[in-house]
N, C-alpha and C positions, 0 to 999 in steps of 0.2 A: 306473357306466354309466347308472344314473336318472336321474343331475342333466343329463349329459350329455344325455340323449333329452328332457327336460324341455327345454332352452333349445334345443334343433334344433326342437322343435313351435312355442315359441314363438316363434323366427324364421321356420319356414314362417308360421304364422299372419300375423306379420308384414310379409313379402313377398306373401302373397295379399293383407291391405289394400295394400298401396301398389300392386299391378297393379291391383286395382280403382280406388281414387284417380287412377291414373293413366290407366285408361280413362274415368273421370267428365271427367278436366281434359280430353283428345281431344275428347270431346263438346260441351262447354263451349263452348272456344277455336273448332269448326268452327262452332258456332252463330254464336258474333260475329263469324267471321268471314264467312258466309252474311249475315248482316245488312250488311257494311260492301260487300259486293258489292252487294246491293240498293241501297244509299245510292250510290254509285258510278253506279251503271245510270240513277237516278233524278236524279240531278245530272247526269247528261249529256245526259240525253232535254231534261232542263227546262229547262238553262241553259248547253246546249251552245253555240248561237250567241252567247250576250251572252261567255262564259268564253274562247270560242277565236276572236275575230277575226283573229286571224294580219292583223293593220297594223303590228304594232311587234316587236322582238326581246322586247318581255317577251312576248310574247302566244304567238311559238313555246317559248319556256323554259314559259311557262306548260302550252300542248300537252305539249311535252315533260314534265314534272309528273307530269301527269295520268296518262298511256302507264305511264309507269314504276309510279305506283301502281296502275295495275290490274295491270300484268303482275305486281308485285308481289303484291297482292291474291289474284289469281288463283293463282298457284305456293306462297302459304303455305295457302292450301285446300287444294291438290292435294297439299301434305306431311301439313297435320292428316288428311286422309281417309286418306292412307296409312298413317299412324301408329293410326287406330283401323280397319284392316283387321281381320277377325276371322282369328283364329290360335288354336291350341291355347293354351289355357293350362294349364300343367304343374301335374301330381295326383300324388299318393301314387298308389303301387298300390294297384288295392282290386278285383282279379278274387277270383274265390271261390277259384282254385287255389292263390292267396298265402297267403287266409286259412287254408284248410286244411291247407297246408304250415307255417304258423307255431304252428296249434294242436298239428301232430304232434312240432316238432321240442324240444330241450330252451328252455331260458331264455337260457342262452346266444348259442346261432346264432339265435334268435327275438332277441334285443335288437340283435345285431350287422345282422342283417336290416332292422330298424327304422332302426338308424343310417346304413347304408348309403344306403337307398332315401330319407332326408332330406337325407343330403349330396346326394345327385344331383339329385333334386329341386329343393332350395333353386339348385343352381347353374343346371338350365335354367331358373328361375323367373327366379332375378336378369338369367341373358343375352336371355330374353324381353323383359322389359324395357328393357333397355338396348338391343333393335332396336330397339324402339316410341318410345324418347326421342329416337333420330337424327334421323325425320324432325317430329318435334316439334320441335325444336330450331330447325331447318331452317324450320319456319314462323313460328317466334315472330321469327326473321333477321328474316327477311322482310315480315313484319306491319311491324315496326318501320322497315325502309326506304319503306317504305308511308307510313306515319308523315310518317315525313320529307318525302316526297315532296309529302304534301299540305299538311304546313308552308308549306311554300316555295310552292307552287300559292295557297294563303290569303295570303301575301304580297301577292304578287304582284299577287291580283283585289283585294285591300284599297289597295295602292298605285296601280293603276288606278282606283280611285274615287275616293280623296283627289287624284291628282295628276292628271288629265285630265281 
């Protein structure tokens, strides 16, 4: 039952770095992507009229572009924020009535106590997780249609300069 409590602590330890890791990358990703809405904001203010003449069907494809990447932009923010919402993060027991009930009982029900309270543990830890990865997920989608989005928008103002 040693080895056994030995590799439950170290998978809890485990899983608490990777929800920490995992709240680090939430922060990360909402920063760049707080920046790329600035950039966004600041591209439209500056070079809203020369980017959107709306005179030629590129120029609404191009609007259209645009639209889509912010609406994109904007909905992979509103996932990363969601994803680093503060939530419990799952602990061992550690009230004093634990500890004194572990010190009074034998070795036995004291180790089976420990294994139990790690199984459970480790499992809301992991499902913690894996709420907080859905709407991560869901933003990185999104990011990356964004991507795309201003791919094609760059085209588009590159081929209005060379061809008109």
């Amino acid at each position: 039952m040693d080895e056994t409590l030995a590799y439950l602590k170290d998978r809890y330890k485990d899983e608490q770095a990777r929800f920490d890791h995992f709240e680090n990358k939430c922060v990360k990703f909402l920063t760049a992507v707080s920046v790329v809405i600035a950039a966004l904001t600041a591209l439209a203010s500056a070079k809203g009229r020369v980017l959107f003449t709306l005179n030629t069907p590129p120029d609404f494809i191009a609007l259209g572009c645009f639209f889509a990447a912010a609406i994109c932009v904007v909905c992979s923010w509103g996932h990363a924020l969601s994803a680093l919402r503060i939530r419990d993060c799952p602990t061992l027991p550690s009230s004093r009535q634990t500890a004194e009930w572990m010190k009074a009982v034998d070795t036995s029900a004291h180790q089976q106590h420990l294994y139990n309270c790690y199984i459970d543990t480790l499992e809301k830890l992991k499902s913690a997780i894996d709420e907080k990865s859905k709407p991560l997920d869901f933003a990185y989608e999104e990011i990356v249609y964004a991507a795309w989005a201003l791919s094609l928008l760059a085209v588009i103002s590159v081929g209005k300069e060379l061809f008109v």
